[in-house]
Each structure stands twice: as structure tokens, then as C-alpha cells.
C-alpha positions in Angstrom: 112.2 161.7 131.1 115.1 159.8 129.9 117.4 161.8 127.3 117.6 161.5 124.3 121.4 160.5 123.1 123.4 160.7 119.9 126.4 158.2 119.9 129.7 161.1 118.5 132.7 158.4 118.6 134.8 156.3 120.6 138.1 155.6 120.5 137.2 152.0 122.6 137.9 148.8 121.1 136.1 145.3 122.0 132.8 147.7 123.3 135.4 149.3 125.9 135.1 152.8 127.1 136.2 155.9 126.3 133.0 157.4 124.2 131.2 160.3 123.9 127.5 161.5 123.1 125.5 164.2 122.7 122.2 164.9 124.2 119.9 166.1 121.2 117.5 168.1 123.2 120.1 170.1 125.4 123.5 169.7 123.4 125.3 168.3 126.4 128.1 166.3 126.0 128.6 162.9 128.1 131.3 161.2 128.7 131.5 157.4 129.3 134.8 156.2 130.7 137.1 155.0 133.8 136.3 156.6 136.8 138.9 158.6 138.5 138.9 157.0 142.0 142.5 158.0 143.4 142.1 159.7 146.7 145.3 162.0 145.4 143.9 162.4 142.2 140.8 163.9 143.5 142.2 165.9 145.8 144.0 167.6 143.2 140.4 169.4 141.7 138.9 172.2 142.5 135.0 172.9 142.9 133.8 169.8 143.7 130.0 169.6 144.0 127.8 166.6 145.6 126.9 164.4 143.2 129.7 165.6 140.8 131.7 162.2 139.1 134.9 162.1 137.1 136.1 160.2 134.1 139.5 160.0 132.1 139.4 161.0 128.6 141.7 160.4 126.2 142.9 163.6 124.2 142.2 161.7 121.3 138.9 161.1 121.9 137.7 165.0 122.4 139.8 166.1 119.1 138.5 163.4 117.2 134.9 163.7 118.3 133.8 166.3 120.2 131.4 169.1 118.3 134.0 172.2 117.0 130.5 174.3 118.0 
């Protein structure tokens, strides 16, 4: 079942990435933005699971928009 998302903010402009949403059945928060692709990047976290992605986020993004709960 596809989820059920709730557009928070974005910091974009022309329809660009960063933004965030919320899922309104689980509260999770997704992030839409650049993938972090640099091999030395990467290396540099911890935990890494299978099917695990990252993204950049702007600071501004997450103060602006991100749930205070």
C-alpha cells in the first residue's frame, strides 16, 4: 500500500530538491534530496544496512520544517 504523504516544506526553488514530508499514518519523515554518492563520503558512516540510501539536507531545511514533536 502506497503511503500516504504530507508535503512539510522545502527550501528548493524552480521544483528542485531539498523537501521534506511526513507520512500521516506512521509519522515518518522523508527526505527528498541529492544523493550522497562519494565513495569517501560514505565510507565515513557508520551502520550501514542493505538497502539503506543517503541524502544531503540543508540545515535550513530541518529547522525550518521538520516537526518540534
Amino acid at each position: 500500500m502506497a503511503r500516504r504523504l504530507k508535503l512539510l516544506g522545502t527550501t528548493s526553488e524552480d521544483g528542485k530538491c531539498p523537501t521534506l514530508y511526513e507520512d500521516l499514518d506512521t509519522g515518518d519523515i522523508i527526505v527528498q534530496g541529492y544523493t550522497l554518492v562519494d565513495a569517501d563520503d560514505v565510507a565515513q558512516l557508520d551502520n550501514v544496512l542493505d538497502g539503506e540510501s543517503f541524502v544531503v539536507v540543508p540545515r535550513d531545511l530541518l529547522t525550518r520544517f521538520a516537526p518540534k514533536e
